[in-house]
N, C-alpha and C positions, 0 to 999 in steps of 0.2 A: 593524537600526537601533533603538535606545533609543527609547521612548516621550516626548512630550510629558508632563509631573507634572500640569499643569495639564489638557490633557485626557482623562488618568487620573481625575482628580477628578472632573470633568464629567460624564464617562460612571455613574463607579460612584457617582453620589450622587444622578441626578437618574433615577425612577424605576424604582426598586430597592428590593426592601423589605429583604431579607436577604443577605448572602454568608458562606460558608463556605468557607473561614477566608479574608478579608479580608485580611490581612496577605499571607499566600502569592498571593493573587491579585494584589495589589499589585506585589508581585515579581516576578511574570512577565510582568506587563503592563512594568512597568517595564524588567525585561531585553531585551525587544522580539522574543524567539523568535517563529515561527510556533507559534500553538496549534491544538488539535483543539477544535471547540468545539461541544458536540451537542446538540441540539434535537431531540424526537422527538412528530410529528405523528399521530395515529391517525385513517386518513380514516374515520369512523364514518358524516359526511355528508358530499355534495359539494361545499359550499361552507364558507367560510372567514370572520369577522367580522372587526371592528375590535378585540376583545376581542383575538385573536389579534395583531392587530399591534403591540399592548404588547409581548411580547417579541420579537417579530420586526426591530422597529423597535432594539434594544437589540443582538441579533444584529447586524445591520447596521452598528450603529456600532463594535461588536469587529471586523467585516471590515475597516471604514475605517483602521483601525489595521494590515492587511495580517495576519488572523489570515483560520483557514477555517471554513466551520460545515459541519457532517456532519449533514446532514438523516437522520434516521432516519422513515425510511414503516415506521406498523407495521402491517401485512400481517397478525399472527399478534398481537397482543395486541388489534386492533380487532375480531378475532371472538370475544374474550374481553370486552371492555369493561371498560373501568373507572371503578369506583363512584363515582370524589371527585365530595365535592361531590351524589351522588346519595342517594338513600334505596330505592334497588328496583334487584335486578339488571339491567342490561342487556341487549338481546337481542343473541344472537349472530348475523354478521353474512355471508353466504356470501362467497369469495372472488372471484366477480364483482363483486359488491358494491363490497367492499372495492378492486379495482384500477379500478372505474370512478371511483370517489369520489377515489381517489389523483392521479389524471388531471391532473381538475381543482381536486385542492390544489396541485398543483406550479405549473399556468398559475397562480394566484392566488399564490402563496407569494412568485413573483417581481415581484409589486408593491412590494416592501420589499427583499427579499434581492436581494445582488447575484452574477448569476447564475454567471459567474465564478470567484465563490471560494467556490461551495457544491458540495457532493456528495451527492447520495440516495442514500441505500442501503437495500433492502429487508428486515426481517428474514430475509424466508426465505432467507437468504444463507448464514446460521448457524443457523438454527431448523429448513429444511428437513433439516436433518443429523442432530441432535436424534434420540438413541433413548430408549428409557425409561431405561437406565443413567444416561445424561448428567441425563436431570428427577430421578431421585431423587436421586444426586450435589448436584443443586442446591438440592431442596427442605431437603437435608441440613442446610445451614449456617443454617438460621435456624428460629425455634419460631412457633410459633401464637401461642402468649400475642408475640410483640415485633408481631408483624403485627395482631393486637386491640388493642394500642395506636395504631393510625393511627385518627382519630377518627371517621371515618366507619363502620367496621367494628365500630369499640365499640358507635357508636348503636345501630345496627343488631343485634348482640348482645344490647345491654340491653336492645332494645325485641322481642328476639324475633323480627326478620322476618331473610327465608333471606340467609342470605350463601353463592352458589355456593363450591366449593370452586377452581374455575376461575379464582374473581376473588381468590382467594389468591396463586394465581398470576403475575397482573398483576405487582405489582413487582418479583417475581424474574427475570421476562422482562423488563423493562425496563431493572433491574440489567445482568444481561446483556449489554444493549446495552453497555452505556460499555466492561466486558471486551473486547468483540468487536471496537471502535472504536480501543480506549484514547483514552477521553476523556480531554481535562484538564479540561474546563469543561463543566457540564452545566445549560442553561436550564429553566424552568419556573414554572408561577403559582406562586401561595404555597399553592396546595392540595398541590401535587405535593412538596412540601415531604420527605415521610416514604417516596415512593418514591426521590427523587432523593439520599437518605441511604443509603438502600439499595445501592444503586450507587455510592456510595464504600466502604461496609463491603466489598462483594462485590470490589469492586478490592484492595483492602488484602488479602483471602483469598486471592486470587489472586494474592501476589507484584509488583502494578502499584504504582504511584505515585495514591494516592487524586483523582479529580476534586474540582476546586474548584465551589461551587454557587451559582448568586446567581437568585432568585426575584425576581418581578416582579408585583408587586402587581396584583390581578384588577379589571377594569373593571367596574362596573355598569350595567348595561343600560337601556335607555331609557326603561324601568319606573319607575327611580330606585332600586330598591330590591333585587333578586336578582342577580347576577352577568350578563351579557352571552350569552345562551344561546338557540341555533334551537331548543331544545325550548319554552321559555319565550314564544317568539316576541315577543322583547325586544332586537332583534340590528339591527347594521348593518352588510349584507353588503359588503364588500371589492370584489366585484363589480358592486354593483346601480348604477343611472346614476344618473349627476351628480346628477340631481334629487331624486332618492329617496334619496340619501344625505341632502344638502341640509336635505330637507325633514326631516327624520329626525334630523339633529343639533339644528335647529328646536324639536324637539316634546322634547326632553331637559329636564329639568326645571332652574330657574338653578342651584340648587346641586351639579352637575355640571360648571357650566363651566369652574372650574379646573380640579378632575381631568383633564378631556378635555385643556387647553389641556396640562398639566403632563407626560400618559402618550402624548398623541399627536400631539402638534406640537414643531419646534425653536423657538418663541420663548424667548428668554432669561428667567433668573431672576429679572432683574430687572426683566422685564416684566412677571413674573406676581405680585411683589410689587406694584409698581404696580396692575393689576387687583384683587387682593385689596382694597386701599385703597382703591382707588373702591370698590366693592362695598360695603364696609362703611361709605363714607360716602355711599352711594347718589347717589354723583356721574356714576354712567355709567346708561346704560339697558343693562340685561341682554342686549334684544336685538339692540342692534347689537354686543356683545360674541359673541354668540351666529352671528352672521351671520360676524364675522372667524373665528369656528373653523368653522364650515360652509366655507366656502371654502377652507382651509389644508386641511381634512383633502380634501374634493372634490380640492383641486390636488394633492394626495399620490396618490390613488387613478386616478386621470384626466391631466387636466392644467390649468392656470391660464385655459385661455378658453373651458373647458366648465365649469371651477368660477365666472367672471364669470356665462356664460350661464344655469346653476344659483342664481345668486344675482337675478338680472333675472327669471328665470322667476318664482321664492319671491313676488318682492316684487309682481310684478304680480298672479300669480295667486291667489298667498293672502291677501297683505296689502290689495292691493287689490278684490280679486274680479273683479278683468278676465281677458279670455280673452288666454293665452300667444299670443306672436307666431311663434311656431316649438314644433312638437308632434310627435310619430310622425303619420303618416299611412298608414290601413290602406285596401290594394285588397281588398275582401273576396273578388273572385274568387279571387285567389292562395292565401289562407287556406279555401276550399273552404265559402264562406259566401255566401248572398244575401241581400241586404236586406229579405228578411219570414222570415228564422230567428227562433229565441226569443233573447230576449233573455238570459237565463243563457249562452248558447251565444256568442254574439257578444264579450259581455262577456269571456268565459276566452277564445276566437281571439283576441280585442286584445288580452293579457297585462294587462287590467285585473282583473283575480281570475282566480286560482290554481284556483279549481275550481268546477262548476255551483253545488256548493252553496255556496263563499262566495260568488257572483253572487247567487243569491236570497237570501242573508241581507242583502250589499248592498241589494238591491232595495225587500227588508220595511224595511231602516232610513232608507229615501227618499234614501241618499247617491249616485244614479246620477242624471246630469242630461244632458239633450238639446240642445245648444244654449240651455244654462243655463236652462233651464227641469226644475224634480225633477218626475221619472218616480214615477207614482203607486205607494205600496207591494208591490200587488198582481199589476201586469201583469207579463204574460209574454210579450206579442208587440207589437211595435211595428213600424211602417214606416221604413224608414232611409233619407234621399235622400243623394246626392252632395254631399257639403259640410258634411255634419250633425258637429257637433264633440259625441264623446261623454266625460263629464266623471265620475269618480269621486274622491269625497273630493274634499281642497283640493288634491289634487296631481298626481292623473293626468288627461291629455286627447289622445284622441286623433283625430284628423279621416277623416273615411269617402271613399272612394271605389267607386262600384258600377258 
């Protein structure tokens, strides 16, 4: 069945930075074939951002159209790493690693993707077959000098620091992929740009029909200012609850609001022209703009009456400084904890810091409170009764039982 023209348009106009060749892609979209359409995740870490859901979210709308997407887990290039966007090799990654971390990109992946009409597939499919014949065969068709023009590789050249010989290898292994697939359509940030070129050249060498490429512009992270990255710890995890999303979209600086509105929600364009106009006639308040895309994104990730409760929680507890009406509630028994532990220690059993030591550094910065009253910089043991509501930052609390 023939495509909609009009939401052909829709799709390929509204966050998209580049495609190649446009025209052809237009065409195919328009003839209404089923496509292959590849996307290739490297589970490096286990968890997955909102940065991520820009093109996933793009994906999804190709599926709506009754196309498939061929997930590619790369098993074999996540132990190599790859540099975009980096300045220092990557560490290589053991293959435990790599299939625990995969795990849990798939549960996540299908918060966007519809499960249905995608397919994973591992590289070691084709990779574990892979002898030295077949890598020199492949290193073959391409020079050093075209691979030192991908710019990250160059910097790194002109400034002298190591570029592995391994992470040469990255785009030809990626390449790869789309041969192995035969992609027609191959997604990626706008970093991915010079690998996903790569893999139409390496199609065309190989007799196939070149994949078409459309890149999707990179989110900036809640920094305001670097890209959307768990190294950066500037991320908004895809999984993390309602409230920590919430609060998280909250704390994004206002001139990100449209971006966000634009790459990660369905409101129309000509809502977001509308928005802009208030903005620039400082007719709206930012932050109830800011609250509508907390919620949108919340009800994407969750659902619409955890994204409500997410927003009631925001306003009372941060806006207000009153204490939330519904919180986790921890049995410290269960957690293998009594109430005269150290505090560091209670603090990471409640999932309110990550580890002993962000707990003390919490602690020194006076942002831990006990039934709203801050916990002096210094201590380290306190008495916890039944009922004690323990509060960190403006957004975490949670209520004791012993």
């Amino acid at each position: 069945m023939k495509n909609d023209v009009a939401k052909i348009d829709r799709i390929l106009s509204r966050a998209v930075s580049e495609i190649i060749v446009e025209s052809d892609l237009r065409k195919l979209l328009a003839d209404g074939e089923p496509l292959r359409l590849k996307m290739g995740f490297d589970p490096s870490s286990p968890d997955i951002h909102i940065g991520h859901a820009v093109g996933l979210r793009k994906l999804r709308q190709f599926q709506d159209l009754g196309h498939k997407v061929i997930l590619i887990v790369g098993d074999w290039t996540a132990r190599i790493g790859d540099p975009s966007g980096t300045s220092a090799t990557r560490r290589m990654l053991s293959q435990q690693e790599v299939e625990n971390n995969a795990e849990t990109y798939m549960q996540q992946l299908f918060k966007v993707l519809d499960k249905q009409k995608t397919e994973a597939i591992y590289q070691s499919e084709w990779f574990g077959k892979f002898d030295l014949e077949k890598i020199i065969r492949l290193t073959s068709k391409f020079t050093v000098a075209q691979f030192l023009a991908r710019e990250d590789f160059s910097n790194r050249f002109q400034s002298q620091k190591p570029i592995a010989i391994t992470e040469l290898l990255y785009p030809l292994l990626q390449a790869y992929d789309s041969v192995a697939i035969q992609a027609d359509v191959e997604f990626g940030g706008t970093d991915q740009k010079f690998n996903l070129l790569v893999g139409r050249q390496l199609q065309e060498m190989e007799g196939q029909k070149p994949q078409q490429i459309l890149t999707v512009p990179i989110l900036v992270g809640t920094d305001g200012v670097m890209k959307m990255s768990k190294s950066l710890g500037n991320y908004i995890g895809v999984d993390e609850s309602p409230n920590e999303i919430f609060g998280k979209i909250m704390s994004v600086g206002d001139n990100l609001i449209l971006s966000y509105f634009e790459l990660l929600t369905d409101i129309t364009n000509e809502d977001l022209r509308d928005m802009a106009t208030q903005i620039k006639k400082d007719s709206i308040n930012p932050m109830d703009l800011k609250k509508h895309l907390a919620q949108e994104i919340v009800t994407q990730f969750h659902n619409q009456s955890e994204a409500i409760n997410a927003r009631n929680y925001f306003e009372k507890s941060v806006q207000r400084g009153e204490m939330p009406d519904v919180m986790p509630v921890i049995d410290l028994s269960k957690v293998g904890m009594t109430s005269t532990d150290r505090l560091p220690t209670l603090l990471t059993k409640c999932n309110l810091a990550k580890s002993n030591s962000e707990a003390i550094r919490l602690i020194k910065q006076e942002a831990v409170r006990i039934n709203g009253i801050t916990v002096p910089s210094e201590t380290i043991h306190v008495q916890i009764h039944r009922g004690d509501v323990i509060q960190v930052g403006k957004r975490r609390f949670v209520k004791i039982l012993t």
